[in-house]
N, C-alpha and C positions, 0 to 999 in steps of 0.2 A: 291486654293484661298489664304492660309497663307502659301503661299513658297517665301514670296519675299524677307526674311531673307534669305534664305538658296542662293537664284540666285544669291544676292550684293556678298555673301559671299565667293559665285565660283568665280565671277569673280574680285574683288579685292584684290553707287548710288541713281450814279453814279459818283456819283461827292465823292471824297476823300474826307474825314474827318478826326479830330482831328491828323493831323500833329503837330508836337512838332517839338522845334528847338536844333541842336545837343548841344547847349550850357545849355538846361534844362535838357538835359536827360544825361552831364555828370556831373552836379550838381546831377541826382538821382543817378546815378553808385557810385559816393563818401559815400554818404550817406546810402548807404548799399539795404538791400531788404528789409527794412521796406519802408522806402521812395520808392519806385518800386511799392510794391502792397497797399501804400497810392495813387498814381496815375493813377486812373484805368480809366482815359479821354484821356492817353499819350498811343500814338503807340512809341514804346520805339525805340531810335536811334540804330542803328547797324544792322547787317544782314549778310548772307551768304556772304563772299568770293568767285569770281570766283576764281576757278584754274583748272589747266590744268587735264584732265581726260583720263585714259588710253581708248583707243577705246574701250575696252569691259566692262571696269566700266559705260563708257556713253550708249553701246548696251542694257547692263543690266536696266540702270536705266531709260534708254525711251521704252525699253518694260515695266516698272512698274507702268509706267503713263500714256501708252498708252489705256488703258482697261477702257471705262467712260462707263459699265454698272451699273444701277442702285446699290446701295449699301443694295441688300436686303437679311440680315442676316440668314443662315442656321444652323438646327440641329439637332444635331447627334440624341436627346431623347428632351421625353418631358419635365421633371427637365432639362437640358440643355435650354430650350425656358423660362420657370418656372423662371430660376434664371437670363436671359437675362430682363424678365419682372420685375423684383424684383428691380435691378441694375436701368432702366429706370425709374421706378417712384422714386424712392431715389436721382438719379440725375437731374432729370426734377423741382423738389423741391428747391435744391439747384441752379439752374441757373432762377428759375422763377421771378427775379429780374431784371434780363441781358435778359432774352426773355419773354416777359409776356405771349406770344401770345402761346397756346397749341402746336398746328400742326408744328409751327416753332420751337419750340424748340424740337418735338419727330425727326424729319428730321433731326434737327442737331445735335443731341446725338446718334440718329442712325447710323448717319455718322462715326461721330470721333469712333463711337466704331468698324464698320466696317473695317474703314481705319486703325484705329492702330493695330488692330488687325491681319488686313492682310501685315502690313510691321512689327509683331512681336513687338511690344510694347507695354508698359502698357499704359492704356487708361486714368488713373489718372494724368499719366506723361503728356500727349498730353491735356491734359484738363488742368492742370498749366500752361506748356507752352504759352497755348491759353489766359491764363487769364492774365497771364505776359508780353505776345506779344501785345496783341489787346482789352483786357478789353469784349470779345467775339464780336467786329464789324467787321462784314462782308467788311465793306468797309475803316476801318482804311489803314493809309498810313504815313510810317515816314519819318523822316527829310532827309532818304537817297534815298527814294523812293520802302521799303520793302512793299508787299501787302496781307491785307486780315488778315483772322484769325489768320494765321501764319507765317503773315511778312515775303512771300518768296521775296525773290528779284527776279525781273522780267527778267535777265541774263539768269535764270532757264529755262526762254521757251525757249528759243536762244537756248542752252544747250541741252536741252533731250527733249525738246516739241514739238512743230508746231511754235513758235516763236512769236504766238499770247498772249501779256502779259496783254492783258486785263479779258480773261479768270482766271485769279489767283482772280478774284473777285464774281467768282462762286464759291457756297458751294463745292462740291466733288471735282470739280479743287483743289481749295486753301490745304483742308487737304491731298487731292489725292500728293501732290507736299510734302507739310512740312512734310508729316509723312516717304515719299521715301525718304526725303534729312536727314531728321533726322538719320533716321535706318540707311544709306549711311554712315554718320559720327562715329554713335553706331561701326559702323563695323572697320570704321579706326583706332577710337580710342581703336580698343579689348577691348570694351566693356566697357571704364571708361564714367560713365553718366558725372561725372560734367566734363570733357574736353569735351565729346559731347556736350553738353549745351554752352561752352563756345564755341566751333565753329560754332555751329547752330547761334549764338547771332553775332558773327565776336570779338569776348571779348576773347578767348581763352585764359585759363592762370588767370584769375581775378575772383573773390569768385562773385562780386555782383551778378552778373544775374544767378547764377546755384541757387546759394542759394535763389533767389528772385522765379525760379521756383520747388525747393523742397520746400519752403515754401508753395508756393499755392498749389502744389500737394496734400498738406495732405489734401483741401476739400474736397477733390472727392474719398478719399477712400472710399471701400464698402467692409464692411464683411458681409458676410449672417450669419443671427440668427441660431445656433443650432436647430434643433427640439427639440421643449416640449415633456420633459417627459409624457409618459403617470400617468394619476392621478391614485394612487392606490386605 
């Protein structure tokens, strides 16, 4: 289930709202990532780049998104399930502003923790990202036409999918796609996040948007609490 780092690796992979226009969101890129995560109404201008894909980078990367089984979390022990529970209510807290609603937000931290996890990344990463991309709407949509939590661009289904780009406005679609295309980029770039960030964005090369999502990334960290001593 968490090999889909390692296969990129062999082989090199209803109505829209709050659209911004690309002339406000390169007023925000000037402005730096404070003005970015002040904006949290703006699906941010920019998005994936098509380019040309070796036949086995794209083989690889449409077996990774072909798999739409339910996203339900397995483990190893029970401190392993223990500290998945721990992690969930600490971040269900902090998003209970962006999803008031209970069940909708356990599905969708479920998700991203599934997803990120199975294309090998850190799930605080994918959760800035998501906050710097789409403010967490499901049906955000920018000035270029990226879609969903993670502003893919819809050329992606064309690419590795069924071609159906309406789909990218489903939960497990949307992260099932940004976290493959993410990790895809993690892998071109050996491993530098802030030039992944910037070609995930189509900014490649320019501080705003990495730093606007290392910025929000530091919400979502989570350490677990040491065990209490016992009392003498």
């Amino acid at each position: 289930m968490l090999g889909l780092s390692g296969a990129v690796n062999r082989t090199a992979a209803q109505a829209p709202v709050g659209a911004v226009s690309r002339r406000a969101c390169l007023v925000s890129l000037s402005a730096g990532p404070a003005a970015w995560l002040g904006a949290p109404e703006a699906a941010h201008a920019g998005g994936q780049l098509e380019e040309p894909l070796m036949d086995s980078v794209r083989t690889a990367l449409s077996s990774a998104v072909a798999n739409q089984a339910p996203p339900e979390p397995l483990f190893a022990s029970t401190e392993a399930r223990l500290a998945y529970l721990r992690w969930l209510g600490t971040m269900s807290e902090r998003l209970r502003r962006h999803k008031p609603d209970w069940e909708v937000r356990r599905d969708f931290l479920q998700t991203v923790w599934y997803e990120s996890r199975r294309a090998g990344l850190d799930v605080s990463l994918v959760l800035g990202l998501i906050q710097v991309e789409s403010a967490f709407r499901k049906f955000a949509v920018s000035s270029v036409g990226a879609r969903g939590y993670m502003q893919v661009m819809p050329f992606w289904t064309r690419v590795i999918g069924d071609g159906d780009a309406g789909k990218l406005f489903q939960m497990q679609t949307n992260l099932r796609f940004g976290c493959v295309i993410l990790r895809h980029y993690l892998d071109r770039e050996r491993g530098d996040l802030y030039m992944t960030l910037g070609r995930y964005n189509g900014s490649r090369g320019k501080p705003a948007y990495p730093n606007a999502v290392f910025s929000a990334q530091r919400n979502y960290f989570f350490q677990e609490r040491p065990p209490a001593a016992d009392a003498a």
